[in-house]
py3Dmol code that shows the C-alpha trace and the ligand (Angstrom):
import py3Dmol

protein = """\
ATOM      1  CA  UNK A   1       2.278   6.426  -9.546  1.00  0.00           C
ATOM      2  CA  UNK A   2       0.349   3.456  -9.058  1.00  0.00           C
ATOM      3  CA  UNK A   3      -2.503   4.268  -5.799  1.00  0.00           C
ATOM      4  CA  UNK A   4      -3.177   1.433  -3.475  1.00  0.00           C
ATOM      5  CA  UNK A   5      -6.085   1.796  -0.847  1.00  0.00           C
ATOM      6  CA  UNK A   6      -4.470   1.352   2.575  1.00  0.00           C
ATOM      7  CA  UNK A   7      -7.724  -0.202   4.307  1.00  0.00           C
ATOM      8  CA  UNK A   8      -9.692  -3.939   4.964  1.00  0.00           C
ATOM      9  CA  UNK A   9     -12.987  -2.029   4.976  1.00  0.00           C
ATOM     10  CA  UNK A  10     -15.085  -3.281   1.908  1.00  0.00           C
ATOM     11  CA  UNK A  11     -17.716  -0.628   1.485  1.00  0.00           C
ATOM     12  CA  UNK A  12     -14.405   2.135   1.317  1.00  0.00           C
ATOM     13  CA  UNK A  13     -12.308  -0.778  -1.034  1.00  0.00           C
ATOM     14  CA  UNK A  14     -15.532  -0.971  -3.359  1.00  0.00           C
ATOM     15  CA  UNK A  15     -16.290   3.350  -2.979  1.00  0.00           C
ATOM     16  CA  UNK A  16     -12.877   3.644  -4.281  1.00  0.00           C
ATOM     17  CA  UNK A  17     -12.647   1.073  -6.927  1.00  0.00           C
ATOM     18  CA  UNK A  18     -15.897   3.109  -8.691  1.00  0.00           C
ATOM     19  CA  UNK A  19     -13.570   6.169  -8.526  1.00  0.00           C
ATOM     20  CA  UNK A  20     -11.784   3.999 -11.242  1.00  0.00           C
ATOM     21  CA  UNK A  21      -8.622   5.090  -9.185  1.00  0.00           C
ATOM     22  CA  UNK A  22      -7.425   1.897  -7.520  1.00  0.00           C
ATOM     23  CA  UNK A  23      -4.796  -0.608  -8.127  1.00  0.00           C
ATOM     24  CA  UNK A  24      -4.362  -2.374  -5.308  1.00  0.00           C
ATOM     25  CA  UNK A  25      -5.190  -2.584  -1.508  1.00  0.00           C
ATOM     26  CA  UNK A  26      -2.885  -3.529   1.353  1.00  0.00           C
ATOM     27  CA  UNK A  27      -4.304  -4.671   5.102  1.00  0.00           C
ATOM     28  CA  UNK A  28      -2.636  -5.302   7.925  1.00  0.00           C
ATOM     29  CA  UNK A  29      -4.003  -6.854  11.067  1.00  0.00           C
ATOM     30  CA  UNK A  30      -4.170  -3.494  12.841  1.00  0.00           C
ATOM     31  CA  UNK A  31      -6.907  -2.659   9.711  1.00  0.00           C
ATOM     32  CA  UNK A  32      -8.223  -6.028   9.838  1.00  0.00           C
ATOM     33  CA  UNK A  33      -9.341  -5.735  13.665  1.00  0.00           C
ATOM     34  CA  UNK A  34     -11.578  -3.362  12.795  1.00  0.00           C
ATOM     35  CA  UNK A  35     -13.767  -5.607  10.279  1.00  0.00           C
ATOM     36  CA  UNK A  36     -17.002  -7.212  11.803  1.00  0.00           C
ATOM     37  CA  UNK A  37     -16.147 -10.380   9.282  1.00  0.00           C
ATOM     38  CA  UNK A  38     -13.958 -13.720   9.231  1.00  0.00           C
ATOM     39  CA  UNK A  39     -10.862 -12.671   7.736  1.00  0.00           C
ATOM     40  CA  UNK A  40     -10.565 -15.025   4.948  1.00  0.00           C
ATOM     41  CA  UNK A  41     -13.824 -14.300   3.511  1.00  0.00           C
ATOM     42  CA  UNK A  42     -13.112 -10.874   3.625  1.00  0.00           C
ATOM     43  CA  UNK A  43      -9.779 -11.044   1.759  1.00  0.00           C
ATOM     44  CA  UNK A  44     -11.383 -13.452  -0.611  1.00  0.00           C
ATOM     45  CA  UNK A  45     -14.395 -10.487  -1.161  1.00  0.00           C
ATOM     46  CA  UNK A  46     -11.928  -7.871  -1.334  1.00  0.00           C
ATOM     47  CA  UNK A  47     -10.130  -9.989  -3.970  1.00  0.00           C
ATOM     48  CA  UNK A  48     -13.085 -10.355  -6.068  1.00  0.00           C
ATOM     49  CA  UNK A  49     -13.422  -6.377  -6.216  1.00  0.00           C
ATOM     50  CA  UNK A  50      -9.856  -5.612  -6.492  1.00  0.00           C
ATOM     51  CA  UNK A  51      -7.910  -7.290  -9.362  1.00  0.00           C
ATOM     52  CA  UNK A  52      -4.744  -6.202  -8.646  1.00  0.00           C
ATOM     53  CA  UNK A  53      -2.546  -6.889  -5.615  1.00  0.00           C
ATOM     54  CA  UNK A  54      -4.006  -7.415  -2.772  1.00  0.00           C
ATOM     55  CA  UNK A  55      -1.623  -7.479   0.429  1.00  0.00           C
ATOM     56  CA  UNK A  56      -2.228  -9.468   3.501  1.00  0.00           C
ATOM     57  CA  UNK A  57       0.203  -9.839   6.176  1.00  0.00           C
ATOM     58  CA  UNK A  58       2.027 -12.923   7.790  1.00  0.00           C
ATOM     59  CA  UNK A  59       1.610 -13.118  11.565  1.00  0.00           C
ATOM     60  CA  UNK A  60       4.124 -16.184  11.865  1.00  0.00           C
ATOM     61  CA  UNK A  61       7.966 -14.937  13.610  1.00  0.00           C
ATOM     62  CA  UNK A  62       9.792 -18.232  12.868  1.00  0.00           C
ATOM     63  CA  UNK A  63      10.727 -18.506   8.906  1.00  0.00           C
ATOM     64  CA  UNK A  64       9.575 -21.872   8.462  1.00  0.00           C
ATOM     65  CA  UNK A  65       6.005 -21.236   9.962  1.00  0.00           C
ATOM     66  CA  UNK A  66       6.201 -17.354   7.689  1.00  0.00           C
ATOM     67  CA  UNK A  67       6.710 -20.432   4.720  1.00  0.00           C
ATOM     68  CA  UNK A  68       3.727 -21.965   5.609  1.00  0.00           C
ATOM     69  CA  UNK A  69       1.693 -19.582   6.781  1.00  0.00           C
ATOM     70  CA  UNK A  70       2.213 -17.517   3.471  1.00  0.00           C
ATOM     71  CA  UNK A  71       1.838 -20.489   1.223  1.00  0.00           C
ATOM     72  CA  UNK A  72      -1.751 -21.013   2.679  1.00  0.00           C
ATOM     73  CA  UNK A  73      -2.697 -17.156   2.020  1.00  0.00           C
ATOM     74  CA  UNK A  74      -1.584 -17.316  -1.184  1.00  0.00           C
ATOM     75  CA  UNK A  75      -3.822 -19.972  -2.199  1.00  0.00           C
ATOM     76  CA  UNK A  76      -6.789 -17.253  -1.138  1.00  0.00           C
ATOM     77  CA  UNK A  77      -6.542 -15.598  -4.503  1.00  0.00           C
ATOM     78  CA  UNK A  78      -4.450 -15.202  -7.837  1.00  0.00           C
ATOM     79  CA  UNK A  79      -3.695 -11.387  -6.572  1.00  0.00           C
ATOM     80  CA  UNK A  80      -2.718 -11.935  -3.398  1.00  0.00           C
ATOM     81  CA  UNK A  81       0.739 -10.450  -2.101  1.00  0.00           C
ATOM     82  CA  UNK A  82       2.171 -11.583   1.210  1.00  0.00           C
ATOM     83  CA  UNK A  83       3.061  -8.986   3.855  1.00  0.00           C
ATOM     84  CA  UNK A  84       6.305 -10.058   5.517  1.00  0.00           C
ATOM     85  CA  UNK A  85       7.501  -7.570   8.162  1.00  0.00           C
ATOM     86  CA  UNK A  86      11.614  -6.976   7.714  1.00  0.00           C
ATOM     87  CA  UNK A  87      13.686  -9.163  10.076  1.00  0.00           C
ATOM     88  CA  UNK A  88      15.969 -12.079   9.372  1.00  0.00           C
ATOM     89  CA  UNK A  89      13.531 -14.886   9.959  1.00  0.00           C
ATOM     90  CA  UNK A  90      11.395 -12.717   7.200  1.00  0.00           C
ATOM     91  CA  UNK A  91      14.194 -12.741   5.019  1.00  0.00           C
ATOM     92  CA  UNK A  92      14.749 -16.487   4.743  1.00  0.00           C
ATOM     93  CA  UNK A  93      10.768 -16.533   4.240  1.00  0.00           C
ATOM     94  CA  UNK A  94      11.160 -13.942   1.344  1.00  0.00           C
ATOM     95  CA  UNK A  95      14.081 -15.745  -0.299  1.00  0.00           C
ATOM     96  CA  UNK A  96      12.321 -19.265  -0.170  1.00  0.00           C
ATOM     97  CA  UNK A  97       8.588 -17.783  -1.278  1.00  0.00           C
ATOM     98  CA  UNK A  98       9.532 -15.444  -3.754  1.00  0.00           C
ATOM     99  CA  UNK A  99      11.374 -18.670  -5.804  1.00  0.00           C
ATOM    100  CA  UNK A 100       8.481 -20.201  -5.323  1.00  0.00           C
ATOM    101  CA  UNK A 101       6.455 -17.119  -7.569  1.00  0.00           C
ATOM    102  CA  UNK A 102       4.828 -15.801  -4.445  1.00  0.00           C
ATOM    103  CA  UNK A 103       4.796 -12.282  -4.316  1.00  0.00           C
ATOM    104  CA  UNK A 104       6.159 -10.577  -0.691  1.00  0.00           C
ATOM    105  CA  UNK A 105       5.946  -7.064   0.267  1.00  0.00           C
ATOM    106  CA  UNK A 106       8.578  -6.393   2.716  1.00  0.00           C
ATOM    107  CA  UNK A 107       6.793  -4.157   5.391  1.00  0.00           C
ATOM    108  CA  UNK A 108       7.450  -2.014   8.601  1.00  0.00           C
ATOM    109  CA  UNK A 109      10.799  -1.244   6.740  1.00  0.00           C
ATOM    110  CA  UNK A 110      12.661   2.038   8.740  1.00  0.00           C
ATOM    111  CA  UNK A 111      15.522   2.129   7.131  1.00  0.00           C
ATOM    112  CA  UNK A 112      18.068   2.041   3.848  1.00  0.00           C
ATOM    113  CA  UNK A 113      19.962  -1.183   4.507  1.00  0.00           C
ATOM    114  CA  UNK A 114      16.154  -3.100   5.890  1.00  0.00           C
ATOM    115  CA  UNK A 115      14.858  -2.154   2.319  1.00  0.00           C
ATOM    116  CA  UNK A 116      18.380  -3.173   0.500  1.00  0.00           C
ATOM    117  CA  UNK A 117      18.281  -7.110   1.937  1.00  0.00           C
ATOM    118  CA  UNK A 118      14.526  -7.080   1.496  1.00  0.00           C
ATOM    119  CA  UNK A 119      15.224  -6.374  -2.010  1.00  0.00           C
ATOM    120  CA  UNK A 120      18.118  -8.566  -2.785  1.00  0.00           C
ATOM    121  CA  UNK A 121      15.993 -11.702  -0.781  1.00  0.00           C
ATOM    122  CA  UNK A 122      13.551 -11.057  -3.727  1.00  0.00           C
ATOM    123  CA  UNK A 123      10.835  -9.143  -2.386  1.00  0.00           C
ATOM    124  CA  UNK A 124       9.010  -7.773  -4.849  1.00  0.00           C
ATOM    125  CA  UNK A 125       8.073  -4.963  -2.600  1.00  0.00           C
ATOM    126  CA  UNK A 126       9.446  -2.601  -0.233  1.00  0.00           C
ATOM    127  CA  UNK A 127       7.141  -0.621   2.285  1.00  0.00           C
ATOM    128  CA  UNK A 128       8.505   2.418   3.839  1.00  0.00           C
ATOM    129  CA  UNK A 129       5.831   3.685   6.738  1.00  0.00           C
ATOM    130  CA  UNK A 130       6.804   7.268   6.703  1.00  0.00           C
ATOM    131  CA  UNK A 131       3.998   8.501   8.670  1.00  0.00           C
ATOM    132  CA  UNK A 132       5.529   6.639  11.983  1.00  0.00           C
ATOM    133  CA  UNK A 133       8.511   8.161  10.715  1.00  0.00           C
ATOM    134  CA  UNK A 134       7.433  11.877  11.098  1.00  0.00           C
ATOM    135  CA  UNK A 135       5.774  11.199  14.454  1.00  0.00           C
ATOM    136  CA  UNK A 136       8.832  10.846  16.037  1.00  0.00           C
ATOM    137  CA  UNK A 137      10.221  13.684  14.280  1.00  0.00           C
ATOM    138  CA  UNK A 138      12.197  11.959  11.064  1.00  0.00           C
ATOM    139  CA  UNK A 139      11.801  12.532   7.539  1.00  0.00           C
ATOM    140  CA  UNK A 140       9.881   9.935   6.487  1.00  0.00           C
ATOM    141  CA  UNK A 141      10.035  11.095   2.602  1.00  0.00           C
ATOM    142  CA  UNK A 142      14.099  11.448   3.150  1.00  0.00           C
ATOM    143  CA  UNK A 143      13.742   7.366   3.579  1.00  0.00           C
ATOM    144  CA  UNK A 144      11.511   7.167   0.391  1.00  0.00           C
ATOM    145  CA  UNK A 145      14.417   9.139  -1.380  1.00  0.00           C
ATOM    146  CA  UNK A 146      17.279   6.850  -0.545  1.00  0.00           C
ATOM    147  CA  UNK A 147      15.661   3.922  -1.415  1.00  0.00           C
ATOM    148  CA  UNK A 148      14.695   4.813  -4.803  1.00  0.00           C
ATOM    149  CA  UNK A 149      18.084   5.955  -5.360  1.00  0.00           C
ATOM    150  CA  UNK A 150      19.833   2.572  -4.596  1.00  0.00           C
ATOM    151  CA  UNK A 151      17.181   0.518  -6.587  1.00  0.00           C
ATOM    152  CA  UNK A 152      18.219   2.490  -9.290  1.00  0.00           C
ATOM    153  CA  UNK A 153      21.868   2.512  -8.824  1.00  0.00           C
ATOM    154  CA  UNK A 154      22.055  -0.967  -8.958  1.00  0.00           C
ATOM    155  CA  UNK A 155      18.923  -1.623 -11.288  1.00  0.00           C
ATOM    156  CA  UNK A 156      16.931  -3.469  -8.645  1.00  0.00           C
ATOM    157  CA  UNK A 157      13.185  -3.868  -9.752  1.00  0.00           C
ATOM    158  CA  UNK A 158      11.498  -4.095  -6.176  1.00  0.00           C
ATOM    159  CA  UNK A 159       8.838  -1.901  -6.008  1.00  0.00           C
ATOM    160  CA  UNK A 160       8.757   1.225  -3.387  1.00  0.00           C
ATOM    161  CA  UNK A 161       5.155   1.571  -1.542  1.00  0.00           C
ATOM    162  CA  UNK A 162       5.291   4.506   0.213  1.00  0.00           C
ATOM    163  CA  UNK A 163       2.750   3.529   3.365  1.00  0.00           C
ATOM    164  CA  UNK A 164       1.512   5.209   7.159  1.00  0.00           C
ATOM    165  CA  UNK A 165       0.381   8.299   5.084  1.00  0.00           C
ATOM    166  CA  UNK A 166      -1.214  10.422   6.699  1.00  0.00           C
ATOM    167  CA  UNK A 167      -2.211  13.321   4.610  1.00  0.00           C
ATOM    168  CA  UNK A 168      -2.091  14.393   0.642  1.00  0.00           C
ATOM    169  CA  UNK A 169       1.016  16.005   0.823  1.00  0.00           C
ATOM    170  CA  UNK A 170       2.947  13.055   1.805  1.00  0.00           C
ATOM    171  CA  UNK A 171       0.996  11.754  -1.353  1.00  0.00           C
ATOM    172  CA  UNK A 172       2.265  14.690  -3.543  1.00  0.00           C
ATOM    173  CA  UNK A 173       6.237  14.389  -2.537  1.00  0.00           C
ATOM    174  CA  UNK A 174       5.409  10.578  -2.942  1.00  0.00           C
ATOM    175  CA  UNK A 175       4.506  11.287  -6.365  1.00  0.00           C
ATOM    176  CA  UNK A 176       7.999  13.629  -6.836  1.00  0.00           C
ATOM    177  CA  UNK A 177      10.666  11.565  -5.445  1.00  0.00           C
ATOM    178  CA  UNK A 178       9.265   8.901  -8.017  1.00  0.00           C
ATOM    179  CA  UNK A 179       7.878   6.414  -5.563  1.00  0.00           C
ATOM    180  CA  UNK A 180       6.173   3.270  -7.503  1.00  0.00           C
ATOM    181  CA  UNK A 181       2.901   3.321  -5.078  1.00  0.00           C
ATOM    182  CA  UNK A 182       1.436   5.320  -2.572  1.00  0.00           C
ATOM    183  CA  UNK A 183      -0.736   3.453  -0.227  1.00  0.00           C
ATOM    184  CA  UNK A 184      -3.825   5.513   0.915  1.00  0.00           C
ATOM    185  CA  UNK A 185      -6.312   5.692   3.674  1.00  0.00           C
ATOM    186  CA  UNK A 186      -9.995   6.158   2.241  1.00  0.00           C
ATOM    187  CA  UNK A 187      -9.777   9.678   4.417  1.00  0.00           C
ATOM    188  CA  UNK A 188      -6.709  11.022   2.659  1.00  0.00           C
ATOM    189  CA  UNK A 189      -7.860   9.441  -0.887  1.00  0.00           C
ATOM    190  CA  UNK A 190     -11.170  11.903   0.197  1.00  0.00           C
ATOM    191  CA  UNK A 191      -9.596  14.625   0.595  1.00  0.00           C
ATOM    192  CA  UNK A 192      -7.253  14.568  -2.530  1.00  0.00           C
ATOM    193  CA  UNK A 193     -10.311  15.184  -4.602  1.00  0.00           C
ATOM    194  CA  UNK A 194     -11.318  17.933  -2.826  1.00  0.00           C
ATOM    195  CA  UNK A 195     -10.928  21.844  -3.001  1.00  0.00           C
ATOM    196  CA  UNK A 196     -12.559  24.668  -1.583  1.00  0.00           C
ATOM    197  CA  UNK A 197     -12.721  26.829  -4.967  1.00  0.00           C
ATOM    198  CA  UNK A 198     -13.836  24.026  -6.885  1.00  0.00           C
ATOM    199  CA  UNK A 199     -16.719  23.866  -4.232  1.00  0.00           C
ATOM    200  CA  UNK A 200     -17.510  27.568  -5.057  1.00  0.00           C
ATOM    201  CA  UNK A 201     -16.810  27.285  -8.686  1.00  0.00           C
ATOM    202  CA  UNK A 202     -19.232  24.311  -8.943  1.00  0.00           C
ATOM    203  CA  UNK A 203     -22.091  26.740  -6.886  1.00  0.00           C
ATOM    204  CA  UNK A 204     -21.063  29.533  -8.847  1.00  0.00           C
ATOM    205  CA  UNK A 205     -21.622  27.221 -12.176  1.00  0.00           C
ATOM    206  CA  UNK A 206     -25.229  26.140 -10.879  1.00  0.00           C
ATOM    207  CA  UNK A 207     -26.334  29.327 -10.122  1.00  0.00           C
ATOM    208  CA  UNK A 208     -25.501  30.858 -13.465  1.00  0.00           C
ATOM    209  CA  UNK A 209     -26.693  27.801 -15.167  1.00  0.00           C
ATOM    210  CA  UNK A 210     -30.352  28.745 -13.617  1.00  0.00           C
ATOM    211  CA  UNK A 211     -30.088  31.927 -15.760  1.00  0.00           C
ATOM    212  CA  UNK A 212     -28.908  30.916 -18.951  1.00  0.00           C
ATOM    213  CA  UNK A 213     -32.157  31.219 -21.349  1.00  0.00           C
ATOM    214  CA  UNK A 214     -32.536  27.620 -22.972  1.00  0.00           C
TER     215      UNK A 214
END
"""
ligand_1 = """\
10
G3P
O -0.149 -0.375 5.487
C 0.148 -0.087 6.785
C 0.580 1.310 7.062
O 0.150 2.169 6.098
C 0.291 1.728 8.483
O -0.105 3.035 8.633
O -1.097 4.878 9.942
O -0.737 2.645 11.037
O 1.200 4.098 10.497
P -0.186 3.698 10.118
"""
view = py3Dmol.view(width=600, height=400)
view.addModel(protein, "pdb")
view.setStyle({"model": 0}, {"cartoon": {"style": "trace"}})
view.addModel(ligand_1, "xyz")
view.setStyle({"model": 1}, {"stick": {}})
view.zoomTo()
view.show()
């Protein structure tokens, strides 16, 4: 499973990328808000770290501005991968963009059929939020599922992102229904590493080590 970083912050995109752990990073403007920089030099720095796709999101509701809008980010970078939230004025953007070799991630997608037509438009990805999901008491993963199953029954080759995690066990059944990409917080990448027994075996290790004649 391929990991994208779900954040615009720099210092946590270029953290990560040491980890040697990171193909890709996806924004929103939600994440963007949050950055103390002007947002096209940021996505051009956080291209320049990241060399894989790097998603930014089309604020434009009308298809032919989405068009122009994501013709102009895509000129940002070679890795860039236009956001396009799921609705029918996104659809006619996805259709016309993606035969033009721009690259769309179909986001905020809630359901089966939104992730079907975002698909057959020629999105290259699909982005379930499944954390938003299990707030209001669905089963986010349950979406995941279903939409991996009709890719494969009819041997579609957009890519599932499974995004809105919240925690590393969404990233774990991510990783066992067979999603292509999780996209993760820096705070749930953090904790993934962790464990408590590897913090006492480590101690434990250390200790002894002082004690070993050499
Ligand atoms: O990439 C966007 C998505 O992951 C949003 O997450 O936590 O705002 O539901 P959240």
């Amino acid at each position: 499973m391929k990991i994208f970083l779900d954040t615009a912050n720099l210092k946590q995109i270029k953290e990560a990328a040491s980890w040697g752990i990171v193909d890709g990073v996806t924004t929103n403007p939600t994440l963007l808000s949050k950055e103390d920089q002007k947002f096209e030099e940021l996505i051009k720095k956080i291209c320049r770290v990241i060399s894989g796709p790097v998603n930014v999101e089309c604020v434009s509701t009308k298809s032919k501005d989405i068009i122009e809008e994501g013709r102009e980010l895509a000129k940002l970078a070679d890795n860039i991968v236009l956001k396009i939230p799921i609705c029918v004025e996104g659809l006619k953007a996805i259709k016309v963009l993606s035969g033009e070799g721009i690259q769309v991630n179909t986001t905020l997608i809630f359901s089966p059929t939104q992730a079907l037509l975002a698909a057959k438009a020629g999105a290259r990805y699909v982005s379930p939020f499944i954390g938003r999901l299990d707030d209001i008491s669905h089963e986010g993963m349950d979406l995941v599922d279903k939409i991996i199953a009709i890719f494969s029954n009819y041997g579609l080759e957009t890519e599932v992102i499974v995004a809105s995690i919240r925690h590393p066990l969404h990233v774990v059944d991510a990783a066992l229904v067979g999603a292509d990409i999780a996209t993760i917080p820096f705070v749930v990448l953090d904790k993934m590493v962790k464990h408590p027994l590897t913090d006492i075996g480590m101690e434990q290790f250390l200790k002894d080590w002082s004690k070993v004649k050499r």
